[in-house]
C-alpha positions in Angstrom: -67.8 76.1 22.9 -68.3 76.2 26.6 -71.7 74.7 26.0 -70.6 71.9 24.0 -67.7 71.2 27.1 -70.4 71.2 29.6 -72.4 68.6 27.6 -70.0 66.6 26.8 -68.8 66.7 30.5 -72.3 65.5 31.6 -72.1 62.7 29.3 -69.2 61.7 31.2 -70.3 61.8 34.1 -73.4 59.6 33.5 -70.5 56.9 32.0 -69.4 54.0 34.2 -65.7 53.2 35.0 -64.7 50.8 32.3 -66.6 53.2 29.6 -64.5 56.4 31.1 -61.4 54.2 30.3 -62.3 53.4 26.9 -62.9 56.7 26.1 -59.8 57.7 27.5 -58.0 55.0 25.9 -59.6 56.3 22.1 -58.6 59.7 22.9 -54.6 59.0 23.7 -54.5 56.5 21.3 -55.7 59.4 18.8 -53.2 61.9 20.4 -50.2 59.1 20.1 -49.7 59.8 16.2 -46.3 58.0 15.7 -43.4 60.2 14.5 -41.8 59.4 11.3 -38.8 61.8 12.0 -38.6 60.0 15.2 -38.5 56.3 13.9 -36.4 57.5 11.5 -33.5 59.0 14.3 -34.0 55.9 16.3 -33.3 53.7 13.4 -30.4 55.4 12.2 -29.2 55.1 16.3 -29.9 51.6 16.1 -27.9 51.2 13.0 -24.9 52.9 14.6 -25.3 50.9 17.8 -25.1 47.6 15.7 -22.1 49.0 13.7 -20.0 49.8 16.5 -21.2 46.6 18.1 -19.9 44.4 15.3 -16.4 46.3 14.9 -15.9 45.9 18.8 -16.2 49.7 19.3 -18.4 49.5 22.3 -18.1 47.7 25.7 -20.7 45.3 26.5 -21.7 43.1 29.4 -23.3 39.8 29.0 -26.1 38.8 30.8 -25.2 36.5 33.3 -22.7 39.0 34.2 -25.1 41.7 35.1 -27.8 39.4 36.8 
């Protein structure tokens, strides 16, 4: 394996600037799997939120208030 991680290092090496970022770029976007217990707690947040917004349950500031 250390052999392999050497090569591959080289290989880096001998890549420019923009093609180091694109390969970084493919390798987060590969680690950044989305989470469908995740979407699933933030949708059911979201769906709170918008319930307690609509029967007045939560304070809100407008806008132009906060600007």
């Amino acid at each position: 394996m250390a052999t392999i991680n050497k090569e591959i290092e080289a290989k880096i090496q001998s890549l420019s600037d923009t093609e180091k970022l694109k390969l970084v770029d493919s390798i987060l976007m590969q680690l950044d799997k989305p989470d469908p217990e995740i979407d699933r707690i933030w949708a059911e947040e979201a769906r709170n939120r918008w319930q307690a917004y609509k029967a007045g349950k939560l304070e809100t500031v407008s806008y132009e208030k906060d600007s």
